[in-house]
C-alpha positions as CSV (number, residue, x, y, z in Angstrom):
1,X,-6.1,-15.7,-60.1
2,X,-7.0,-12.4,-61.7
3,X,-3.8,-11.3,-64.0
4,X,-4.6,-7.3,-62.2
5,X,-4.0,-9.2,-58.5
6,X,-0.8,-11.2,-59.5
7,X,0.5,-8.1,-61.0
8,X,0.2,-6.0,-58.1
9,X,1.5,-8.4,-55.7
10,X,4.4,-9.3,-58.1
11,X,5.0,-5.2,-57.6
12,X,4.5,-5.4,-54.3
13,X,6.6,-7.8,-53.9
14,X,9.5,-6.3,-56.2
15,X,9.0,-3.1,-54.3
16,X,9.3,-4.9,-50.7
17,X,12.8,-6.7,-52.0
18,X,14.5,-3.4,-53.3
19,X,13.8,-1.7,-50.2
20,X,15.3,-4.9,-47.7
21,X,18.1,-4.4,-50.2
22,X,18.3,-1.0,-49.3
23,X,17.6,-1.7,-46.0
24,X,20.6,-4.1,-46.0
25,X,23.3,-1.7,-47.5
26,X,23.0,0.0,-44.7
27,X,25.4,-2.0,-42.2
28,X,25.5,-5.0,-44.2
29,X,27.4,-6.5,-47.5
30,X,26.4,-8.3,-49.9
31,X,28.6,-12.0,-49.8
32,X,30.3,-12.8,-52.9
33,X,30.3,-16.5,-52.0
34,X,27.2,-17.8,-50.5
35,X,24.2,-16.1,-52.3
36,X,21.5,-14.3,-51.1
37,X,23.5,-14.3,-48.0
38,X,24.7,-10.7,-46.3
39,X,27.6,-9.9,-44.0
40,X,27.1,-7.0,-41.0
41,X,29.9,-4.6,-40.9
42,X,31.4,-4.3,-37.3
43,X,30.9,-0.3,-36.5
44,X,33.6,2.0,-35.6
45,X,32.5,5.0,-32.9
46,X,36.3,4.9,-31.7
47,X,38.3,3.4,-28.9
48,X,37.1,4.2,-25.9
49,X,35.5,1.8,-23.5
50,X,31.8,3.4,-23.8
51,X,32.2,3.4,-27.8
52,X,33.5,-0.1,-27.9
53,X,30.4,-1.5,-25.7
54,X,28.4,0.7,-28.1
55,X,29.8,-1.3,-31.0
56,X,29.1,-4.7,-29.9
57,X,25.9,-3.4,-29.2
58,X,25.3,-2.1,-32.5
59,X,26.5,-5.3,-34.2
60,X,24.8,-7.4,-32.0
61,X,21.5,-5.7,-33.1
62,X,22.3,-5.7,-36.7
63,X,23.3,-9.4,-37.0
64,X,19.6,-10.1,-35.7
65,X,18.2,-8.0,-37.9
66,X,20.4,-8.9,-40.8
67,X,19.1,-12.2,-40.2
68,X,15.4,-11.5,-40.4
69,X,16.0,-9.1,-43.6
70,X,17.4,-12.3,-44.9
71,X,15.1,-14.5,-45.1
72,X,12.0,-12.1,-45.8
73,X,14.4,-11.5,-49.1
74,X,14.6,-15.3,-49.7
75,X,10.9,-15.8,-49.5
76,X,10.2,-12.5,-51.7
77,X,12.8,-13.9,-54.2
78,X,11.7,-17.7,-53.9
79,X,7.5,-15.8,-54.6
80,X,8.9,-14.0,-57.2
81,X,10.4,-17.3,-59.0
82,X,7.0,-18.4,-58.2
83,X,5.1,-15.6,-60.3
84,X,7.7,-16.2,-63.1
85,X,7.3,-19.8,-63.7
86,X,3.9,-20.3,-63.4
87,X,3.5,-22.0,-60.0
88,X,2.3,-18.9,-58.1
89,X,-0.5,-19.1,-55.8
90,X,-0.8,-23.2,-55.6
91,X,-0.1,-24.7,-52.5
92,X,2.9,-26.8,-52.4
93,X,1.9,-29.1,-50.1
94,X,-1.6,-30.1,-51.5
95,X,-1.5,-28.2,-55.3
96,X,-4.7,-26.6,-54.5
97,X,-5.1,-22.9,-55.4
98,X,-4.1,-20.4,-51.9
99,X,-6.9,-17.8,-52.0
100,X,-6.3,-14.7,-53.3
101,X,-7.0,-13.0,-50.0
102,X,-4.7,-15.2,-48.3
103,X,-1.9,-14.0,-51.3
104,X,-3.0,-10.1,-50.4
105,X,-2.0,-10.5,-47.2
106,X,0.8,-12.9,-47.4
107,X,2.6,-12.5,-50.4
108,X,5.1,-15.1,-49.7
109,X,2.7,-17.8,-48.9
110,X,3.4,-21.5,-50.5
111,X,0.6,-22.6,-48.6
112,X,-3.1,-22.7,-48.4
113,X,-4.1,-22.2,-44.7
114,X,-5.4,-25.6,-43.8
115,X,-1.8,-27.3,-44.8
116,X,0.2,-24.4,-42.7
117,X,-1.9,-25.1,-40.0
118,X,-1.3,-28.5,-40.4
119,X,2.3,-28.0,-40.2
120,X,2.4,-26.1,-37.8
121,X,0.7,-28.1,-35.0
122,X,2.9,-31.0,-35.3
């Protein structure tokens, strides 16, 4: 892979986590025992009946959301360790290089498309 590529999808990538972080802060905190792993704050509009439906509501939508935020910030973070040690862009199923468009579009890809597609239709 051509060093310019890997270096703007390492930024890319970089970029994408510090805004889910960001993202994240917004309702959620950050655990302090299970890493990588975020807690939704319950909102408070007040006590009446109408603001505590509009709570649950709320939370209900930011637990789904916190959940997705999650694990795109795993994969960029898992891609990321990828980049560092070497092992970026190699398949992990077959070792054979992931083309570079497939990386452009996917930055968190571990695999080439024939083994996702493999995996996925069993």
């Amino acid at each position: 892979m051509k060093k310019e590529i890997l270096e703007k999808i390492k930024n890319d990538l970089l970029a994408r986590k510090k805004q889910i972080e960001n993202e994240l802060s917004g309702f959620a905190k950050e655990d302090k025992f299970i890493k990588d792993n975020y807690r939704s704050e319950f909102p408070d509009y007040g006590d009446k009946e109408d603001e505590n439906a509009e709570e649950i509501a709320q939370y209900t939508d930011n637990l789904s959301i916190e959940f997705s935020l999650e694990k795109t910030l795993r994969d960029i973070k898992k891609a990321l360790e990828r980049i560092e040690n070497g092992t970026y862009g190699k398949c992990a199923y077959c070792g054979q290089e992931i083309p570079e468009d497939r990386l452009m579009a996917r930055p968190t890809s571990n695999a080439c498309v024939e083994c996702k597609e493999k995996l996925t239709s069993q």
